[in-house]
BANU-534021 format. One record per residue: residue number from 1; x, y negated, z negated of N, C-alpha, C, O in turn. Coordinates in nm, 2 decimals. Example, Ala and Ser with C-alpha at 12.3 -4.5 7.8 and 13.67 -1.06 7.14 Angstrom:
SITE    n      nu      nv      nw     cau     cav     caw      cu      cv      cw      ou      ov      ow
SITE    1    1.32    0.57   -0.78    1.23    0.45   -0.78    1.32    0.33   -0.78    1.42    0.33   -0.85
SITE    2    1.28    0.22   -0.71    1.37    0.11   -0.71    1.29    0.00   -0.79    1.34   -0.11   -0.80
END
This chain:
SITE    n      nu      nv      nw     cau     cav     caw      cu      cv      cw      ou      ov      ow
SITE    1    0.01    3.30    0.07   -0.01    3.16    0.08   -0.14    3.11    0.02   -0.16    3.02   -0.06
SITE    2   -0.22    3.20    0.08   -0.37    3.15    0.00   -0.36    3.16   -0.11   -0.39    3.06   -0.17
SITE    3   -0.32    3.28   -0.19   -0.30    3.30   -0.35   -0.24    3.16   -0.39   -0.30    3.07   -0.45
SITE    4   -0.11    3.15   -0.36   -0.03    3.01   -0.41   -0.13    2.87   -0.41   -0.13    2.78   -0.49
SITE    5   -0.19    2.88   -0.32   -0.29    2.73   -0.31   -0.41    2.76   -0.42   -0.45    2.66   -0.46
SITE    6   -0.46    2.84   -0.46   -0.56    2.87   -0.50   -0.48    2.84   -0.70   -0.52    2.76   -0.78
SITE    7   -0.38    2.90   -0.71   -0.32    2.90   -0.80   -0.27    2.73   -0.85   -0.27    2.68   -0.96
SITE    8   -0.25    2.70   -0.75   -0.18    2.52   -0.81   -0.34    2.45   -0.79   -0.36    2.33   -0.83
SITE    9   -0.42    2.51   -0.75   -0.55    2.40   -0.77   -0.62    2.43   -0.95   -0.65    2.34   -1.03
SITE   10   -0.63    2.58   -0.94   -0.64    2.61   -1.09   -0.52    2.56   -1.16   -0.51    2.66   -1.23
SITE   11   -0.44    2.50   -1.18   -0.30    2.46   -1.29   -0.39    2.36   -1.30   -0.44    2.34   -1.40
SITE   12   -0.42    2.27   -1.18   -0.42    2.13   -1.15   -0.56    2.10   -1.24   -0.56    2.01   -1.32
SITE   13   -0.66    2.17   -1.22   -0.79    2.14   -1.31   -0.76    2.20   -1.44   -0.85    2.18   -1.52
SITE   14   -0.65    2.27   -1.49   -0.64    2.31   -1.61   -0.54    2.17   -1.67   -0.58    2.11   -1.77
SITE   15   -0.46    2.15   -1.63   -0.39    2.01   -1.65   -0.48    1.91   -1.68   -0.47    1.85   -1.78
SITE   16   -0.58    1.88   -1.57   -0.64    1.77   -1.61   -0.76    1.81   -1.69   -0.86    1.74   -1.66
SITE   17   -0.78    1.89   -1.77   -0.88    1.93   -1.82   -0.84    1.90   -2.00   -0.90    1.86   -2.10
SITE   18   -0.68    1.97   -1.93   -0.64    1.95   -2.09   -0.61    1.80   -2.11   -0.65    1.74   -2.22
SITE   19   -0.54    1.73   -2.03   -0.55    1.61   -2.01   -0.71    1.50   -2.09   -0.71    1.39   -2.15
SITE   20   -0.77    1.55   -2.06   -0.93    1.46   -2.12   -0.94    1.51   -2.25   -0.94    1.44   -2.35
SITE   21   -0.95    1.70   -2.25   -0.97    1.70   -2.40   -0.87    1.62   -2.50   -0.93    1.57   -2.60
SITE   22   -0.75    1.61   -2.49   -0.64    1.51   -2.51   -0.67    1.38   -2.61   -0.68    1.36   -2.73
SITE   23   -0.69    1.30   -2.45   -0.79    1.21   -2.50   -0.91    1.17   -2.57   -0.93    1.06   -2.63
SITE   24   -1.00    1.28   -2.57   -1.12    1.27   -2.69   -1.06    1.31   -2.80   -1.08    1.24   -2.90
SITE   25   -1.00    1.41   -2.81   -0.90    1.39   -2.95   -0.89    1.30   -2.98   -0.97    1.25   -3.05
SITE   26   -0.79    1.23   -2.93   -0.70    1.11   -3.01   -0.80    1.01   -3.05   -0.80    0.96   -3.17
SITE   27   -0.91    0.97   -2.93   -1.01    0.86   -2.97   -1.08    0.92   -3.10   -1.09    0.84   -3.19
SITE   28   -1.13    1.04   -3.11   -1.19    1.11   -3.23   -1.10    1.07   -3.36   -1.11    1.00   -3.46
SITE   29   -1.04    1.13   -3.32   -0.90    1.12   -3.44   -0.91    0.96   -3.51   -0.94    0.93   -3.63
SITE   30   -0.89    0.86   -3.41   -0.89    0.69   -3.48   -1.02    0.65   -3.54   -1.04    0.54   -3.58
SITE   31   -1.14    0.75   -3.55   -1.28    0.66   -3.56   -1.28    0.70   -3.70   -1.22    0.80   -3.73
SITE   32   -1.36    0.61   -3.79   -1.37    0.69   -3.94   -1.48    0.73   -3.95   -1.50    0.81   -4.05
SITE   33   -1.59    0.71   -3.87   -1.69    0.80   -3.89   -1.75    0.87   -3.72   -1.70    0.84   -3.61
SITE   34   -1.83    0.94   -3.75   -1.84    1.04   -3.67   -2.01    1.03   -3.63   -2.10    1.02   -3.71
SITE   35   -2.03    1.04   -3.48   -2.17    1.06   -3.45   -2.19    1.16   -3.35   -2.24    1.11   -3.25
SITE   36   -2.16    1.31   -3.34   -2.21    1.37   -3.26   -2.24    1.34   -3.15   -2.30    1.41   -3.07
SITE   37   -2.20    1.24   -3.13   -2.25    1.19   -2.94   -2.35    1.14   -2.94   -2.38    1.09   -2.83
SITE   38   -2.44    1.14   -3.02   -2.59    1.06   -3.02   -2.56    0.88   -2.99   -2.46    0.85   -3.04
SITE   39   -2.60    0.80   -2.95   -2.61    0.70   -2.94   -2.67    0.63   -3.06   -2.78    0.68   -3.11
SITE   40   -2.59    0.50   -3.14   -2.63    0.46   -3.25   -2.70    0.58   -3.32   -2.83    0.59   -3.33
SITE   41   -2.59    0.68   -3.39   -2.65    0.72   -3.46   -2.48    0.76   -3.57   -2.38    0.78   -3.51
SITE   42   -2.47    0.78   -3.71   -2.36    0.78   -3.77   -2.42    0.90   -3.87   -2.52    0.91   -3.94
SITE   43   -2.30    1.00   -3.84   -2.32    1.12   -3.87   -2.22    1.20   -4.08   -2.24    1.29   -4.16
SITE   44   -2.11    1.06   -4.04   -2.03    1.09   -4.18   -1.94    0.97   -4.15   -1.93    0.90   -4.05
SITE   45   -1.89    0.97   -4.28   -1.75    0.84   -4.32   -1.65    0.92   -4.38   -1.66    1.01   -4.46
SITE   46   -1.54    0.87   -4.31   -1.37    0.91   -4.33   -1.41    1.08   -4.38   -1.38    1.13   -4.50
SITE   47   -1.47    1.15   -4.30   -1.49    1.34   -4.31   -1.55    1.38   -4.44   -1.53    1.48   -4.50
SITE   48   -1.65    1.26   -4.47   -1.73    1.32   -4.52   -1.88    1.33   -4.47   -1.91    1.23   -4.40
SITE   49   -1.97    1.43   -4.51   -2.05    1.42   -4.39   -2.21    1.37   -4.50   -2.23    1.40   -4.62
SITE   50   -2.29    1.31   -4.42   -2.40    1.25   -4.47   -2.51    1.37   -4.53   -2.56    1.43   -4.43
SITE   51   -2.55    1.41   -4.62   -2.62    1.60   -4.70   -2.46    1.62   -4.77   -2.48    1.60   -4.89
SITE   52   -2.37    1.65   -4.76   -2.25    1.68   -4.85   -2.27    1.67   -5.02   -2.30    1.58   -5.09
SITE   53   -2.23    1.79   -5.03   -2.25    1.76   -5.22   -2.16    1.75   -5.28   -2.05    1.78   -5.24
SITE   54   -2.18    1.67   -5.43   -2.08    1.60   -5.44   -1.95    1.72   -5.48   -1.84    1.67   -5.52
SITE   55   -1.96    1.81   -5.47   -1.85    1.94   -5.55   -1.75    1.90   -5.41   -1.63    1.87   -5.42
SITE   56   -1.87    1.91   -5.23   -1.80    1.95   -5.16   -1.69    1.81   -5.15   -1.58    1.85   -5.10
SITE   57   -1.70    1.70   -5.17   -1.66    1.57   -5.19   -1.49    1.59   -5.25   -1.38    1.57   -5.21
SITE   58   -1.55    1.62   -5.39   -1.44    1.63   -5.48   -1.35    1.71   -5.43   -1.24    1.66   -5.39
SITE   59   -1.37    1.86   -5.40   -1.30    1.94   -5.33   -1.19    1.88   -5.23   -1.07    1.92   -5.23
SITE   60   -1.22    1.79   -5.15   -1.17    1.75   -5.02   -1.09    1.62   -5.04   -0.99    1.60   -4.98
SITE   61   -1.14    1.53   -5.16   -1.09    1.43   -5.20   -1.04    1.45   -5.38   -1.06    1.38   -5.48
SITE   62   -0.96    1.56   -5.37   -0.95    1.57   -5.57   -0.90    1.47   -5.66   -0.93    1.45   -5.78
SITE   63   -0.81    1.39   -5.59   -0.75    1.27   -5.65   -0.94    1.20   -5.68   -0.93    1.18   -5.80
SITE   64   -1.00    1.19   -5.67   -1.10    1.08   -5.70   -1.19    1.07   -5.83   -1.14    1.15   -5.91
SITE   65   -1.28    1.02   -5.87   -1.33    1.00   -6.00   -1.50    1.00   -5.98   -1.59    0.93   -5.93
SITE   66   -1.49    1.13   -6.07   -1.68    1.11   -6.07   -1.73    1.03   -6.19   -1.69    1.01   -6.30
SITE   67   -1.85    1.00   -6.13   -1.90    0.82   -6.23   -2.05    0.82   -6.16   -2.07    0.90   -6.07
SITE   68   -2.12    0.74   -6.20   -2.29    0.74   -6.23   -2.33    0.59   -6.19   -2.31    0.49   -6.25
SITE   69   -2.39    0.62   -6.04   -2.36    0.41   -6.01   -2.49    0.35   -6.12   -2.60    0.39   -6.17
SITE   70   -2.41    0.25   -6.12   -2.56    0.17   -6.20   -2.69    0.17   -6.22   -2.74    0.12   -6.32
SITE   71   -2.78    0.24   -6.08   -2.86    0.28   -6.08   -2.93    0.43   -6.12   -3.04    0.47   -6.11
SITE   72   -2.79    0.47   -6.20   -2.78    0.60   -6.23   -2.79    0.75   -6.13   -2.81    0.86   -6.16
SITE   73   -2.75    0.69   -6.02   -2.68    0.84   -5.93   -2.57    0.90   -5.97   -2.50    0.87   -6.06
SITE   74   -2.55    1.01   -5.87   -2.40    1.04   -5.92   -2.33    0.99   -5.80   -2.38    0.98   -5.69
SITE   75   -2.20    0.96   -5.84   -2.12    0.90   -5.73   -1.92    0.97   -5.74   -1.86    1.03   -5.82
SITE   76   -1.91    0.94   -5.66   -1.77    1.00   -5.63   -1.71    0.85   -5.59   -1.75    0.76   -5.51
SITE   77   -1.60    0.84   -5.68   -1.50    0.75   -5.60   -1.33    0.71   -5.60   -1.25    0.69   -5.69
SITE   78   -1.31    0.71   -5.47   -1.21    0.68   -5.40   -1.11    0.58   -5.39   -1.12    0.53   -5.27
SITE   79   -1.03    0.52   -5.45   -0.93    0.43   -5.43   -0.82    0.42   -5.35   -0.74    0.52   -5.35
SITE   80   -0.78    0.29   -5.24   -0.65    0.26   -5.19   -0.74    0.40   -5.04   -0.74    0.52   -5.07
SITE   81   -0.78    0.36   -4.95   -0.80    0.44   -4.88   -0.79    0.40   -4.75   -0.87    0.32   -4.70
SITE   82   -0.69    0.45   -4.68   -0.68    0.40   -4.55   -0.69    0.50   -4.39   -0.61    0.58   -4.35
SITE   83   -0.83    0.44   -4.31   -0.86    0.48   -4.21   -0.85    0.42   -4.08   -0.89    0.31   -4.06
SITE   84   -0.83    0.48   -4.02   -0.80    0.40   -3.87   -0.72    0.22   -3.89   -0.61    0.22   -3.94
SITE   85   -0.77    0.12   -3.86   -0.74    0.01   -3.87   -0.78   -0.09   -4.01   -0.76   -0.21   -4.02
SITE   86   -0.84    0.02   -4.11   -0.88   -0.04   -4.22   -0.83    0.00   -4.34   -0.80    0.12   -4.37
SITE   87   -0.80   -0.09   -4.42   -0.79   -0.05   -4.59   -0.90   -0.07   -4.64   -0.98   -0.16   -4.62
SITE   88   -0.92    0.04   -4.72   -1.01    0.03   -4.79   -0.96    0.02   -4.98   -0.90    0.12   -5.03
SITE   89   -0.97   -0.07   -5.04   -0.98   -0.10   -5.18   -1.03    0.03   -5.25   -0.95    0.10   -5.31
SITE   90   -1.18    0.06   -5.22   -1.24    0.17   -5.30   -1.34    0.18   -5.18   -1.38    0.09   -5.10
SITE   91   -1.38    0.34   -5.18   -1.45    0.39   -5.13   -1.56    0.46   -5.25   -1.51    0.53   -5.33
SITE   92   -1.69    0.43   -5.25   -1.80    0.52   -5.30   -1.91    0.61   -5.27   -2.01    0.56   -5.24
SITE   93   -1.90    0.72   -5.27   -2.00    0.76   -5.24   -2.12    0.79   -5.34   -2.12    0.83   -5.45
SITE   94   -2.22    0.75   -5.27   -2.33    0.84   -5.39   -2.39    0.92   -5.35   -2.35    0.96   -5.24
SITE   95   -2.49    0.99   -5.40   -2.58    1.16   -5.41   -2.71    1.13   -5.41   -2.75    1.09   -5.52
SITE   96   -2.78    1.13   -5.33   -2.94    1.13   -5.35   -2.96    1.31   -5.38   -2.90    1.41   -5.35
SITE   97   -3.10    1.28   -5.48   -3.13    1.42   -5.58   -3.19    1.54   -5.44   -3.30    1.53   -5.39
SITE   98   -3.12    1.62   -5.40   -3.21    1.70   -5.30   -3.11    1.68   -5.17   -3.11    1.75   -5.07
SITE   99   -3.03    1.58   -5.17   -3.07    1.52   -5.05   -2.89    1.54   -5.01   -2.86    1.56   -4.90
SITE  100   -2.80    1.52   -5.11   -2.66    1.54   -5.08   -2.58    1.37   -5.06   -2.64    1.27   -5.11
SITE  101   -2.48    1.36   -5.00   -2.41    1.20   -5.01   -2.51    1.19   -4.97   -2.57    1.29   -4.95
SITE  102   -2.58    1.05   -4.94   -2.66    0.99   -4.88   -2.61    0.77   -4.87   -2.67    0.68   -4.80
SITE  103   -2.50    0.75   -4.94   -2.43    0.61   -4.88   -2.31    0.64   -4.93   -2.27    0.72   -5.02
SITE  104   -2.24    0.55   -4.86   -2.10    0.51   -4.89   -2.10    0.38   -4.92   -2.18    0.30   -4.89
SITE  105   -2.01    0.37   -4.97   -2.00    0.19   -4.98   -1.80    0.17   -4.97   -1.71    0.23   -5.04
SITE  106   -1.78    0.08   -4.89   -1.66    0.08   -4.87   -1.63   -0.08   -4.87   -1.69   -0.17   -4.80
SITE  107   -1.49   -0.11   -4.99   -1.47   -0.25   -5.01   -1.35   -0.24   -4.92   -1.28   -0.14   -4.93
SITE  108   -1.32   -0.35   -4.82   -1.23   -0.35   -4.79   -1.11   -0.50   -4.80   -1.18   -0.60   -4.79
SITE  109   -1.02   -0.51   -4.81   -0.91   -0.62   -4.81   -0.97   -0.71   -4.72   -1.00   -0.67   -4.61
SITE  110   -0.99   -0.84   -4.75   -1.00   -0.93   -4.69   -0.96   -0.96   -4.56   -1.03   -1.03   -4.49
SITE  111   -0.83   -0.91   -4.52   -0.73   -0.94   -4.41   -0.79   -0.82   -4.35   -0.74   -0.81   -4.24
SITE  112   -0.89   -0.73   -4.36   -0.92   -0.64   -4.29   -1.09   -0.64   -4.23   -1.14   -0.55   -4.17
SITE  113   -1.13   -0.74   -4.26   -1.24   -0.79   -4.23   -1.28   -0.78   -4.05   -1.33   -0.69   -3.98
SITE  114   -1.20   -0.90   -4.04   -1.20   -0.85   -3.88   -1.14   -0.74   -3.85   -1.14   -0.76   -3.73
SITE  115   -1.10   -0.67   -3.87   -1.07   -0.52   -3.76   -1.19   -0.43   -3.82   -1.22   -0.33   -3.76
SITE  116   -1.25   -0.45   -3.95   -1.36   -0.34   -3.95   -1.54   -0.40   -3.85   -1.64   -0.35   -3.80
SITE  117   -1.50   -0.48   -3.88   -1.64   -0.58   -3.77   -1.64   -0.49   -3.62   -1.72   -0.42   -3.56
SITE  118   -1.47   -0.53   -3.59   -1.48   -0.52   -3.45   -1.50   -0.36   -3.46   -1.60   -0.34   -3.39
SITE  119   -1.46   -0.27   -3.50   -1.44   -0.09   -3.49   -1.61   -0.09   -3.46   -1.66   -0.05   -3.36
SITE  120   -1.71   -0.16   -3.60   -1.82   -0.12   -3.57   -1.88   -0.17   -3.46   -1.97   -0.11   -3.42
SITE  121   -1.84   -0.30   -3.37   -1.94   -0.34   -3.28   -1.88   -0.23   -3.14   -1.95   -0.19   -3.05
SITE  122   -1.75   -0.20   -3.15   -1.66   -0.13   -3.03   -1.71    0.08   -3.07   -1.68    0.18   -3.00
SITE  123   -1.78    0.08   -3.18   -1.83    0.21   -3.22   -1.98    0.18   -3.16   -2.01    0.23   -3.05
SITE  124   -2.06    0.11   -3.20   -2.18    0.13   -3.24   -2.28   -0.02   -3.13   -2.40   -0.05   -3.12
SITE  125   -2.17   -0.06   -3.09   -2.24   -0.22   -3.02   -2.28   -0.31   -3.09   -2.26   -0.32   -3.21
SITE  126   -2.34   -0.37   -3.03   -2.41   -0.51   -3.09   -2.45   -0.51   -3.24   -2.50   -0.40   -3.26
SITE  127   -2.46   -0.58   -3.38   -2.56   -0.51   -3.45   -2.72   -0.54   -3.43   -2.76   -0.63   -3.36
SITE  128   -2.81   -0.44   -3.49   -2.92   -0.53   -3.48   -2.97   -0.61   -3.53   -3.06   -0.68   -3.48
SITE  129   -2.91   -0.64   -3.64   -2.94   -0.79   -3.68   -2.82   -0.83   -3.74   -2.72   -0.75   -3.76
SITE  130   -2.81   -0.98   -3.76   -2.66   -1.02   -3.77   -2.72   -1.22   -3.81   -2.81   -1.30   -3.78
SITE  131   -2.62   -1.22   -3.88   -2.61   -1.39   -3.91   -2.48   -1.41   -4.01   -2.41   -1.32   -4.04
SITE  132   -2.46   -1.56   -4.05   -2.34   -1.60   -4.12   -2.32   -1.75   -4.09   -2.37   -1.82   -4.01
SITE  133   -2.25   -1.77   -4.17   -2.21   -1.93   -4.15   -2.10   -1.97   -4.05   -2.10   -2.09   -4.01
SITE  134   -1.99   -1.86   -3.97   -1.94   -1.87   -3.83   -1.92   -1.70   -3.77   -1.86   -1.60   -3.80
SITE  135   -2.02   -1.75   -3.66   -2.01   -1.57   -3.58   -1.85   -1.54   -3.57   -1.79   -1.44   -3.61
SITE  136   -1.82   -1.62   -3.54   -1.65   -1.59   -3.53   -1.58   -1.58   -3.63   -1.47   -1.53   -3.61
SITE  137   -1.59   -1.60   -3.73   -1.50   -1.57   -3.79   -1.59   -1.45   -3.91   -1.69   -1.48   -3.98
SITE  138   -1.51   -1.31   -3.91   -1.60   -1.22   -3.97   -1.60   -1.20   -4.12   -1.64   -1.09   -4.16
SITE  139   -1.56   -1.27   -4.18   -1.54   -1.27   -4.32   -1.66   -1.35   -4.38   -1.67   -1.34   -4.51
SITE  140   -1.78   -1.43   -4.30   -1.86   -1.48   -4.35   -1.99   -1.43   -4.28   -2.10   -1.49   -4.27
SITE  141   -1.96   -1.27   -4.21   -2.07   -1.26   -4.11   -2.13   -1.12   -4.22   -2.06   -1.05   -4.30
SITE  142   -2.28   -1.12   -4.17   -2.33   -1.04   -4.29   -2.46   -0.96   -4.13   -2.55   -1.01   -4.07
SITE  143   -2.38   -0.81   -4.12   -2.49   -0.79   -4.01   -2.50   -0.62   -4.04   -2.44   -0.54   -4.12
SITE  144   -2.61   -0.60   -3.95   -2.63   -0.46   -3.97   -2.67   -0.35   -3.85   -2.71   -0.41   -3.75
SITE  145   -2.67   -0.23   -3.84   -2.67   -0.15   -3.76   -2.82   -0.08   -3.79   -2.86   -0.03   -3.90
SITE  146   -2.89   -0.07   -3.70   -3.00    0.08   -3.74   -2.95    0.15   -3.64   -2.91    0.11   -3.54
SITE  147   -2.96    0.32   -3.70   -2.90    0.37   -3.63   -3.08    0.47   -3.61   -3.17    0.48   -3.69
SITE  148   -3.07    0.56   -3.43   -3.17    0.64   -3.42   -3.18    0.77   -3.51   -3.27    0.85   -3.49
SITE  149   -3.13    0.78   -3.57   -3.14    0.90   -3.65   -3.22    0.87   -3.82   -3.25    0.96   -3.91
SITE  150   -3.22    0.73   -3.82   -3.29    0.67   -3.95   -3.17    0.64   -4.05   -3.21    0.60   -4.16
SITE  151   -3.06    0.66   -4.03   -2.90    0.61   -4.09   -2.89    0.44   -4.04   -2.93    0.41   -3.92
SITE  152   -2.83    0.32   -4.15   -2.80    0.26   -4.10   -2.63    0.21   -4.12   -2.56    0.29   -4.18
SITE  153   -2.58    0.10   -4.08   -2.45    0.09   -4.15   -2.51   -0.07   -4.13   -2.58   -0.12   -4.04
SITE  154   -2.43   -0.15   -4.29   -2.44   -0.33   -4.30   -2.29   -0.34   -4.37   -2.22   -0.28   -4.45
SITE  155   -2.30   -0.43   -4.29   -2.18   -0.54   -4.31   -2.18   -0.61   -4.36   -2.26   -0.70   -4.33
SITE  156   -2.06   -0.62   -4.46   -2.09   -0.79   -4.54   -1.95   -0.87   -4.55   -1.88   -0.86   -4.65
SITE  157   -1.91   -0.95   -4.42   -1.77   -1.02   -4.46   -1.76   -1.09   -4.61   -1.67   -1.08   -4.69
SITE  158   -1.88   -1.16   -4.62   -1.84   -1.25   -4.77   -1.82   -1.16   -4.90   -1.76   -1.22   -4.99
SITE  159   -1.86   -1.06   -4.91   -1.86   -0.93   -4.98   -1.73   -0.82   -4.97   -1.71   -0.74   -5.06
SITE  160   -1.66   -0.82   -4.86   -1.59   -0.74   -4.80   -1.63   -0.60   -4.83   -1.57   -0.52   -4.90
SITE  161   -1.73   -0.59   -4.78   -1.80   -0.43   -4.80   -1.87   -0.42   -4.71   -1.94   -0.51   -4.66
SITE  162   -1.83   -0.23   -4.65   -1.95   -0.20   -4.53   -2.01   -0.07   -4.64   -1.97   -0.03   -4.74
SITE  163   -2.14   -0.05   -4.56   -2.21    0.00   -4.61   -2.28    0.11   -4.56   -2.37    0.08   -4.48
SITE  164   -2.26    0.24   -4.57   -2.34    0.33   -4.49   -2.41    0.40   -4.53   -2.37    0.48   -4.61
SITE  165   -2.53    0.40   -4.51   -2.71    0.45   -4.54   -2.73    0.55   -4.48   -2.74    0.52   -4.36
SITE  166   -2.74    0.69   -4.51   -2.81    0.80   -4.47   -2.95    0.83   -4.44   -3.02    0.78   -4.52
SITE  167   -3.01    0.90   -4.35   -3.14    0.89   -4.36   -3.24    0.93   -4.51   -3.36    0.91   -4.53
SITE  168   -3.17    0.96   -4.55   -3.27    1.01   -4.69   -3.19    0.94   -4.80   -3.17    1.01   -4.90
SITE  169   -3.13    0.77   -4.79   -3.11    0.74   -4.86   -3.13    0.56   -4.93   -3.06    0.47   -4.98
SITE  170   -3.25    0.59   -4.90   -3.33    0.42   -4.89   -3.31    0.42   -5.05   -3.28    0.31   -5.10
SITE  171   -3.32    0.52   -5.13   -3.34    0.53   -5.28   -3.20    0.49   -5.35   -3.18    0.47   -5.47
SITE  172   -3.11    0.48   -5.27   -3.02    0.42   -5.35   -2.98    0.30   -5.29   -2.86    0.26   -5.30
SITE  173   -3.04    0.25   -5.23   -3.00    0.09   -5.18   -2.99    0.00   -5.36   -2.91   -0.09   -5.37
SITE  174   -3.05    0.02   -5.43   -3.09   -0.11   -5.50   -2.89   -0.09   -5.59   -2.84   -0.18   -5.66
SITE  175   -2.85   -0.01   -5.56   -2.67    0.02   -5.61   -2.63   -0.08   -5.55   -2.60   -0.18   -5.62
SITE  176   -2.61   -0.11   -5.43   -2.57   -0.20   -5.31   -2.51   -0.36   -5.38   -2.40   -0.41   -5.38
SITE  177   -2.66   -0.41   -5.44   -2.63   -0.54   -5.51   -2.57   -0.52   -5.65   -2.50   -0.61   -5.69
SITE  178   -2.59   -0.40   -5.72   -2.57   -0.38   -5.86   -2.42   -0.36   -5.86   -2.37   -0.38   -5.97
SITE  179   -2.33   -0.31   -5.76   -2.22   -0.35   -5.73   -2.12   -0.42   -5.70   -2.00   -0.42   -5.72
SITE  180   -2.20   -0.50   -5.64   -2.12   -0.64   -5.62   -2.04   -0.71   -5.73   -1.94   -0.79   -5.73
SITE  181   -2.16   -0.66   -5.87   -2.03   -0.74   -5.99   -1.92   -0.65   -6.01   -1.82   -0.71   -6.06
SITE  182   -1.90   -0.54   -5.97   -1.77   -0.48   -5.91   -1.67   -0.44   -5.86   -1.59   -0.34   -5.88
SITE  183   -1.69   -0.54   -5.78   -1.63   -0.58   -5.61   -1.48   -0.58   -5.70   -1.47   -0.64   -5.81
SITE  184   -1.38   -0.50   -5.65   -1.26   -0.54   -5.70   -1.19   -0.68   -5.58   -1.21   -0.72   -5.47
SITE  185   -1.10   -0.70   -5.70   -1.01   -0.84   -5.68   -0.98   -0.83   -5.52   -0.99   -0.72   -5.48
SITE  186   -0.94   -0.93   -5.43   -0.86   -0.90   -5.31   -0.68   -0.93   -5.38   -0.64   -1.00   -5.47
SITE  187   -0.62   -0.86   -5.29   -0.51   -0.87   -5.36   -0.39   -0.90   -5.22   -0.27   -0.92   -5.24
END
């Protein structure tokens, strides 16, 4: 009798055990980037991880095209890419020298504006800084994340581009705007 009781309490904590791991799956599974559990801190975008080189990139993404951003990095990029609740148009990564990816740059469809706003404030909370010509409506809101690990991520509705900054990647920020003249079309 004791054996039997002892037995359905172990099923029962193994049930609900597997039960949670379950669940962090699935939530894991919908996020496109990834933070180790750190608080405000962003660790990679759609499995790629922030140090990553660009071979390991191509490898993982081979459909994609290697190209030299304006700034003259090397960059990997991604077309038609869809993650969790977003389309993405193109995805870019670039390569700081030493340093591995160090940003992404992600345009997305206009109609997808608000669901990437909300993923980051429901990922990452509030931003730390934030402004636009209506909070509500996120296609004209331009805000940003610092994350504790010296990574940030910015948002730009009027732009339809998010942006993810690695810690060792302040040196390619000045791509950011030199891009914008090739923001593709919304369609």
């Amino acid at each position: 009798m004791l054996r039997s009781s002892i037995q359905r309490r172990v099923a029962r904590a193994l049930s609900c055990a597997f039960a949670l791991c379950l669940g962090a799956c699935t939530t894991a599974a919908l996020n496109q980037w990834s933070s180790r559990g750190t608080p405000r801190a962003v660790d990679s975008f759609i499995g790629v991880n922030f140090g990553a080189s660009l071979n390991d990139v191509e490898r993982r993404f081979p459909a994609g095209l290697r190209e030299t951003s304006p700034y003259g990095a090397p960059a990997y990029k991604l077309e038609n890419v869809n993650s969790a609740a977003a389309n993405y148009q193109d995805v870019i990564f670039e390569f700081a020298e030493n340093s591995g990816m160090q940003m992404a740059i992600a345009h997305f469809a206009p109609s997808s504006s608000a669901a990437v706003y909300q993923q980051l404030q429901n990922s990452f909370g509030p931003p730390s800084s934030s402004g636009g010509l209506n909070p509500s409506d996120a296609s004209t809101v331009e805000a940003s994340w610092q994350m504790v690990n010296g990574s940030a991520i910015v948002f730009s509705g009027p732009n339809h581009r998010m942006t993810l900054i690695g810690k060792d990647g302040a040196a390619l920020k000045p791509d950011i705007r030199l891009r914008d003249t090739d923001v593709p079309l919304a369609q």
